[in-house]
C-alpha positions, 0 to 999 in steps of 0.5 A: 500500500502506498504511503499518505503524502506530509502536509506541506512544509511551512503550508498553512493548514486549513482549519479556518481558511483554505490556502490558495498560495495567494493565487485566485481558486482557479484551476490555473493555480494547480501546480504541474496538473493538465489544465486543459483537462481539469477544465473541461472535466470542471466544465462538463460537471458543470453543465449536467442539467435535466435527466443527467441530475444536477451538480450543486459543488465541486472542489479540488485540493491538491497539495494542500492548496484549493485550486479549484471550486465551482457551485450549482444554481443557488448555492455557494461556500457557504451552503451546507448539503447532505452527506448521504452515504458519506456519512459512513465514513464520519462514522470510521472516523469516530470510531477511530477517535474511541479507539485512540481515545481507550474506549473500544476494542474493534476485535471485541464482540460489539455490547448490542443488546439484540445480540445479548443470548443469540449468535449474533453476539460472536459479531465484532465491532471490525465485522460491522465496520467491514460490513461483515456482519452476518446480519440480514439488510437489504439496501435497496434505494426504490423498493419500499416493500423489499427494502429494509433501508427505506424501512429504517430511515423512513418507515418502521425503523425511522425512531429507533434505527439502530434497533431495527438493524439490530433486529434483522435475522443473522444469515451468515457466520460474523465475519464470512460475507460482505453486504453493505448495509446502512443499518450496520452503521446506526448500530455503530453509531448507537455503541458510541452514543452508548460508550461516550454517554457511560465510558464502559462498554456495559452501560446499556440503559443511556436515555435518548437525551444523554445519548445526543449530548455525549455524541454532539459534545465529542463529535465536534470537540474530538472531530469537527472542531479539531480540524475546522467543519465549524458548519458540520451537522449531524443528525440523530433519530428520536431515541438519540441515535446519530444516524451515521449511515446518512445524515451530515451536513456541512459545507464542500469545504467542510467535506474537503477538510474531513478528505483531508484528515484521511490524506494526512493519516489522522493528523492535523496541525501536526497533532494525531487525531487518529490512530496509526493505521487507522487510515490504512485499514479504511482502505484495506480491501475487504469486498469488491462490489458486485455492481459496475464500476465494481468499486472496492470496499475497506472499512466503511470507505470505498475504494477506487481500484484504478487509483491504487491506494485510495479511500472515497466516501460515497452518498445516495445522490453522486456525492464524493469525497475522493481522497487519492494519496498517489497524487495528494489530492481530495475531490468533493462532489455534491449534487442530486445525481440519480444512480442510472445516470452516475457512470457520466459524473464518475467518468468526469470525476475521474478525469478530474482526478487524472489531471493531476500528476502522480507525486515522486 
């Protein structure tokens, strides 16, 4: 596996403003990248319209500097949009900070209280990271009757989403079979809420309000906060559970400094936020994805196997958090791009990211 790329010596880092080297955020300030190529990559992002769903932002850092940024029809620097499915990858980072932070051991059984008395309670907190669960999900974006992810978010799971998961039947020995499953997050996400609201992996009866306030409280003071997404929201589910599956709000640049935590290995301001490793194994292949592009899958991140050593965080409607340590590079989309018509962006995304120089 390839190294991650240093901050930039005597570089700014960007936790209140983004360094531009003092040049305009244009893509003619990217160093040694094929301009003609980021442009008309930028361009033909830019003017998706009609069935080719819409892009609301996209941004590049390269080298530790914005060289490039553009906005959709009502919004700008200062927008926040959904996460989506990037959400997921807030949610390894979280875990990364208990982990450093003594308050977990991913290679034990993860404390759920469905589990509690079944065999479900062999499944560990690396199984549910690596979506190796064993657990029955359907993820399924269109089908209300078959899929247990729009029963969770929206329809009988909706108040309590890690409960729903948590119940589903177990199909498979824990660890044996890959299914991504945004309902294998919000039972991450309820064991934080439940670690952070008692500091013992056996405190199981934390009411909702407790939950919330733990995990807002060390969201933004051990994450958020640390590296600079002041506009950063998350979301939580009425029994206090942050729905780490889907909702984060934040800004493109608030996404591109999370992309760029991971760039860095964990480390911001010279202060290590997470582990050693813990960037590795998010992108340590587990899966690859049965569906075109047959993207890979680490630790709640995926992989794109045509950049070797990458990690990507990916939403529902084309969002993208694109972190390529081979060219020290992050790219964010935001936008509402349906599935059927993604391969166009993705084949633009990833001509963005070729206009960029394979670091020495």
């Amino acid at each position: 596996m390839n190294s991650l790329p240093l901050h930039p010596v005597g570089l700014d880092w960007p936790t209140t403003e983004w360094p531009t080297g003092g040049l305009d955020v244009d893509v003619e300030s990217a160093a040694d990248a094929d301009v003609e190529s980021l442009s008309d990559a930028l361009a033909a992002i830019a003017d998706m319209h009609g069935d080719q769903g819409v892009s609301l932002a996209t941004l590049v850092v390269h080298r530790g500097l914005l060289v490039a940024e553009q906005y959709g029809v009502g919004t700008d620097t200062s927008t926040t949009m959904i996460s989506w499915s990037m959400a997921k990858s807030v949610t390894h980072a979280l875990f990364g900070l208990l982990v450093g932070d003594g308050f977990v051991d991913i290679d034990a059984p993860a404390a759920v209280p469905e589990f509690i008395g079944t065999a479900k309670a062999a499944i560990t907190v690396r199984d549910l990271l690596e979506m190796k669960s064993g657990l029955e999900f359907v993820e399924d974006y269109d089908d209300p009757v078959t899929s247990h992810c729009l029963a969770m978010l929206f329809g009988a799971g909706a108040d309590d989403c890690a409960h729903y998961a948590a119940s589903r039947q177990l199909l498979h020995p824990p660890g044996s079979v890959w299914n991504y499953a945004s309902g294998t997050t919000n039972i991450l996400s309820r064991l934080a809420g439940r670690l952070l609201t008692e500091q013992q992996i056996a405190g199981l009866g934390a009411d909702a309000a407790s939950k919330r306030a733990a995990m807002e409280s060390y969201l933004q003071r051990r994450l958020f906060g640390a590296i600079g997404m002041t506009s950063a929201v998350a979301k939580f589910d009425a029994s206090g559970t942050f729905v780490g599956s889907s909702y984060v709000y934040a800004t493109a640049r608030d996404f591109a400094r999370f992309g760029y935590l991971y760039l860095r290995d964990g480390v911001w301001d010279d202060k290590r936020l997470l582990p050693e490793g813990w960037v590795d194994q998010a992108r340590s292949l587990v899966a690859i994805d049965e569906d075109p592009p047959h993207f890979g899958y680490g630790a709640h991140w995926w992989i794109w196997r045509d950049q070797p050593g990458s990690l990507a965080a990916h939403g529902y409607e084309g969002q993208y958090i694109v972190v390529v340590p081979e060219r020290d590079l992050v790219v964010v989309h935001l936008g509402r791009v349906p599935s059927p018509v993604r391969p166009p962006l993705l084949r633009r995304l990833s001509q963005l990211v070729e206009a960029f120089p394979v670091r020495h």
